[in-house]
C-alpha positions in Angstrom: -13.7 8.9 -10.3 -15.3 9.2 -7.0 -13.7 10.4 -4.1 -12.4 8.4 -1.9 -14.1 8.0 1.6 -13.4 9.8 5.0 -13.5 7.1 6.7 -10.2 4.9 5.4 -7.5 3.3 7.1 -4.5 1.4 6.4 -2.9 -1.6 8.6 0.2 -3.7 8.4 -1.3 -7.3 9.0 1.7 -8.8 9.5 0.4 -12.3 9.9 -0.9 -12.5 6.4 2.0 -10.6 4.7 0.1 -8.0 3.8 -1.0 -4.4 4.2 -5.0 -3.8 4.3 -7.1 -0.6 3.5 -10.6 -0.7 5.4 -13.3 1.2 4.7 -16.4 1.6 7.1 -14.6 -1.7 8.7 -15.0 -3.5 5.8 -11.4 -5.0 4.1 -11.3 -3.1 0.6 -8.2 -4.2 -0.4 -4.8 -5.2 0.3 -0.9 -4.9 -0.5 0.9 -8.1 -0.3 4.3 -8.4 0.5 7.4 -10.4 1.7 9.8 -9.8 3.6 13.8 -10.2 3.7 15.9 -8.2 6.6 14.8 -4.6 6.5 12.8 -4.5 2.6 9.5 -5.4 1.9 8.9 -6.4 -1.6 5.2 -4.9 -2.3 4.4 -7.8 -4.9 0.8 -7.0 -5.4 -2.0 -4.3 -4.7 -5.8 -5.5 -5.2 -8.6 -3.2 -4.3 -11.6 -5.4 -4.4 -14.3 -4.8 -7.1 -17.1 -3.0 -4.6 -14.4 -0.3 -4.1 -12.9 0.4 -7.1 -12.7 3.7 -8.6 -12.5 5.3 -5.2 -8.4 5.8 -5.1 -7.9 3.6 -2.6 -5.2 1.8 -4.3 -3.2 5.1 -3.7 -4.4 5.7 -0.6 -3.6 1.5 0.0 -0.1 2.1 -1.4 1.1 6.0 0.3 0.0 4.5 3.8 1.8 1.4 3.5 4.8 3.3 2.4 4.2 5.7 5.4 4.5 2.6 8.0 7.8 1.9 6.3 9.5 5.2 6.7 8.4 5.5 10.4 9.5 1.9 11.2 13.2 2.7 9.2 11.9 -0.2 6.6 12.7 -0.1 2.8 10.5 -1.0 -0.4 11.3 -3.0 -3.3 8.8 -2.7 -5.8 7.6 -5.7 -7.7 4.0 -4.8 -8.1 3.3 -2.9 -11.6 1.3 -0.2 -9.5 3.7 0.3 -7.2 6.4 1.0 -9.4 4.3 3.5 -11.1 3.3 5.1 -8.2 6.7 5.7 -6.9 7.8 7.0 -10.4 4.6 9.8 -9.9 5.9 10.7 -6.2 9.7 11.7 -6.2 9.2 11.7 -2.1 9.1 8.6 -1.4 12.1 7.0 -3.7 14.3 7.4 -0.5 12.3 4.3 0.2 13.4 2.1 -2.3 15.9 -0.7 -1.8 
């Protein structure tokens, strides 16, 4: 695997339900989700095929998770990766709804 680039970010885009990783500027993936009171259901992560192999789906995934501790939000997981992630990172299961 190569590693990841520097230059990442991670952005709630709440208009399209989702959360986006950019790299250089360029959308490289996204976590979709919908909403019901205080949870987000992460229902599915997609890292587009020019940036695959680069661990941004983790990167995609802990940043969105980030946003929802800071805003007092809670995760349901629906997503496959996202369940497996949080079953590989006991500090974020105070997340989950």
């Amino acid at each position: 695997m190569t590693a990841a680039p520097e230059n990442t970010v991670v952005v709630d885009n709440p208009a399209q339900s989702r959360f986006e990783i950019h790299v250089d500027g360029d959308l490289a993936g996204i976590e979709d989700y919908t909403t019901a009171g205080d949870v987000l259901s992460f229902n599915h992560t997609e890292i587009y095929p020019r940036f695959e192999g680069l661990g941004l789906a983790s990167i995609l995934v802990s940043g969105a998770l980030d946003q929802l501790r800071a805003r007092s939000l809670k995760v349901h997981p629906v997503c496959p990766y996202v369940v497996k992630f949080l079953g590989k990172h006991p500090d974020y299961q105070d997340l989950i709804s």
